[in-house]
N, C-alpha and C positions, 0 to 999 in steps of 0.2 A: 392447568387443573391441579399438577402436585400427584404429590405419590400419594397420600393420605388422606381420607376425610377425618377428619376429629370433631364431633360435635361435642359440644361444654353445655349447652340449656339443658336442664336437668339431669347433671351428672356430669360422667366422661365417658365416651364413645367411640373407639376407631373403626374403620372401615377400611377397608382396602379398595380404590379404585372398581373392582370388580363388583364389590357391593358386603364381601364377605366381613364379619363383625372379628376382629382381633382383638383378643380376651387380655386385660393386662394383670396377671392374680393379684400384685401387690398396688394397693390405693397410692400407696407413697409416691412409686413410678406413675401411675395415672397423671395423680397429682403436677408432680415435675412436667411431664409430657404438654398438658394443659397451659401449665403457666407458663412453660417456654413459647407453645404458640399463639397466646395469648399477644404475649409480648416479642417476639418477633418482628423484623428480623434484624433485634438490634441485639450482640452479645452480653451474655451475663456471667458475671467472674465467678468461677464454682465457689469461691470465700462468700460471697451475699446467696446465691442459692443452697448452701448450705447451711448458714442462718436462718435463712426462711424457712425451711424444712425442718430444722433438728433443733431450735431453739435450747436451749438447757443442756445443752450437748458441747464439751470441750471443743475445741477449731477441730484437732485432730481425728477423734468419733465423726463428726457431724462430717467431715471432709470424706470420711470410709466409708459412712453409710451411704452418700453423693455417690461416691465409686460404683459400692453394692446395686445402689438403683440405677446407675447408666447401664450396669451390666446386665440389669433385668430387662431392660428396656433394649440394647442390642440383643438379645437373647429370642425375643418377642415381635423383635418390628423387621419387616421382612425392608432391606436398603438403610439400617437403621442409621450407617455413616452419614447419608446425602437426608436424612430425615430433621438427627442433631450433628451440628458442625461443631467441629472443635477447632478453635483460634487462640493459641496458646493457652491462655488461663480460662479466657471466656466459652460459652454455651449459647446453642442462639440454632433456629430452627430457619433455613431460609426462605425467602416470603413463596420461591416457587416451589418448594418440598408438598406442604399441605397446605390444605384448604380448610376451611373451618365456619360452620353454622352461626359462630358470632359475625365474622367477617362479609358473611353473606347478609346477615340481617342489617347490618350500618348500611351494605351498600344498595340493599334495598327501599331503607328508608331515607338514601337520598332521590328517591323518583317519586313524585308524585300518581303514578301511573297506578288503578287499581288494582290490577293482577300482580304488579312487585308488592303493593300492601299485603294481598293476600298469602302472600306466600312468605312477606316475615312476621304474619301473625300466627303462621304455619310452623315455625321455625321455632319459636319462643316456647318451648316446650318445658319450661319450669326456670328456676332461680338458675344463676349461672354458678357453674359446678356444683349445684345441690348434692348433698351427702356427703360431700368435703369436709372434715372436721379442721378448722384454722391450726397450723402447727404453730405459728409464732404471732405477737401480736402485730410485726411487720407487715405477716401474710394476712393477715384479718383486716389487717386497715384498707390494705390493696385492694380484699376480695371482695370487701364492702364497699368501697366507695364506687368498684367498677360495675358493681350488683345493678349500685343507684344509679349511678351513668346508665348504664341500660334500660334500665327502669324508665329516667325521664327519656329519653328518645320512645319509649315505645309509647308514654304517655301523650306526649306531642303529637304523634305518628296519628293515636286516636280520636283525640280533638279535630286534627288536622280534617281526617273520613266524617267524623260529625257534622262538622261545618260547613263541608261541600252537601252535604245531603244527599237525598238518592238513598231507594232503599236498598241497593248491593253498598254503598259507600256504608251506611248505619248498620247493615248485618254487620260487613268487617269488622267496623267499631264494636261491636254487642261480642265475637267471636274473639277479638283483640284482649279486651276490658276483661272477657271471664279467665285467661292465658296467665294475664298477668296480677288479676286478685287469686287465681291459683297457687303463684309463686310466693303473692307477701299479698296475704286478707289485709291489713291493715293502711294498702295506697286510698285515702278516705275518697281523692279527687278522681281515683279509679271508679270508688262505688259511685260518686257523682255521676259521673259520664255514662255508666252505664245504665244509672238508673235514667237519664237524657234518649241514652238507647233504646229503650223498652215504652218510654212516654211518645216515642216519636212512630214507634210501629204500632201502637195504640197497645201496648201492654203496658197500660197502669197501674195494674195490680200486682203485676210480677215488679214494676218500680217501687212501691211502696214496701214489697216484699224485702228484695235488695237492702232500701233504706233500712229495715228491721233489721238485717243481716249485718250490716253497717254498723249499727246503733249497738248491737248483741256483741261482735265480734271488738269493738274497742272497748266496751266496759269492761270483758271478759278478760282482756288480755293487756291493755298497759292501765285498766280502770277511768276513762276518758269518757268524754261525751261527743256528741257530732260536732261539727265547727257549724256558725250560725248558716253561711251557704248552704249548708246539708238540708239543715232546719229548714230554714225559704224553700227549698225546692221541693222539699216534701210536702210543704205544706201546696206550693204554686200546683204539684200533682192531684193532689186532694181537691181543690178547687178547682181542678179539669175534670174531675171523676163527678163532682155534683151537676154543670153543665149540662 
């Protein structure tokens, strides 16, 4: 089980085993804490996580602040040696130290079992490390692309509960879809789905709504319009509503 829970969906979160919330004052150490169990439990050379972190910052600075922040981080984390391992140069969290709410969601979204769905649509509690500001563009690339990896698993995850049917499999879906148009309005094949969700429990007019929501929120925000799918299906809803 590990000495730690750390959850990353929407933010960063430790716990202690007992349940107690360990407060970390400084983002920076948050930050590192994260990314090391993120990426776990393979070591990382304080020289690349110190890039990642301090970008703009001489080897030397960026190497001292690294210091500064491990030390906030022993200072805070109760076993903080057996939490981060040090292997000469590298840093590296090992896999039985802590546990972590991303780690929980993959491996719940290898079962097809309805109650494992439920509980990583439970889990998916906002963008992964929301209110993380990117320190370098290294770390941005990372933080991004692993954002969207998670994204499409959870997007799969909810086609998957559509397509078996059953209205506990379509709630999940409908509970799933609002989780993750929470994180990023903008997944369009999210608002798809869930407008799928709403037509199938006989709310067509909360679907139509959605679709408005959709239609609002891209023109609003990259100036876009629906993809033709969108279109067809709003339109297919409309012509289930006259019926």
């Amino acid at each position: 089980m590990g000495l730690l829970r750390i959850n990353l969906f929407g933010g960063v979160e430790i716990r202690q085993l007992s349940g107690e919330e360990i407060v970390i004052p400084s983002r920076k150490a948050a930050t590192l804490l994260g990314y090391l169990a993120l990426t776990s439990p393979h070591g990382i050379s304080r020289g690349k996580l110190a890039a990642l972190l301090w970008e703009g910052r001489f080897g030397d600075n960026a190497r001292a602040n690294l210091r500064q922040t491990l030390l906030t981080l022993r200072r805070m984390l109760p076993q903080c040696s057996a939490v981060i391992a040090t292997e000469r140069d590298d840093l590296r969290v090992p896999a039985n130290a802590v546990s972590t709410d991303v780690q929980e969601f993959e491996h719940l979204l290898r079962s097809d079992d309805l109650e494992s769905m439920a509980r990583a649509a439970a889990l998916f509690r906002g963008e992964l490390l929301d209110g993380i500001s990117p320190t370098s563009c290294a770390f941005e690339a990372w933080l991004s692309a692993e954002r969207q990896r998670l994204r499409i698993l959870a997007t799969r995850a909810i086609a998957g509960l559509l397509d078996v049917g059953g209205r506990e499999h379509v709630e999940i879906a409908t509970s799933f879809s609002l989780r993750v148009l929470a994180a990023d309005p903008l997944q369009e094949d999210v608002h798809r789905t869930l407008m799928r969700c709403y037509a199938q429990q006989g709310r067509r007019a909360d679907a139509l709504r959605q679709y408005d929501f959709c239609r609002s929120i891209l023109r609003r925000q990259v100036g876009a319009v629906p993809e033709s799918e969108t279109e067809s299906l709003q339109r297919e809803i409309r012509r289930m509503m006259r019926v």
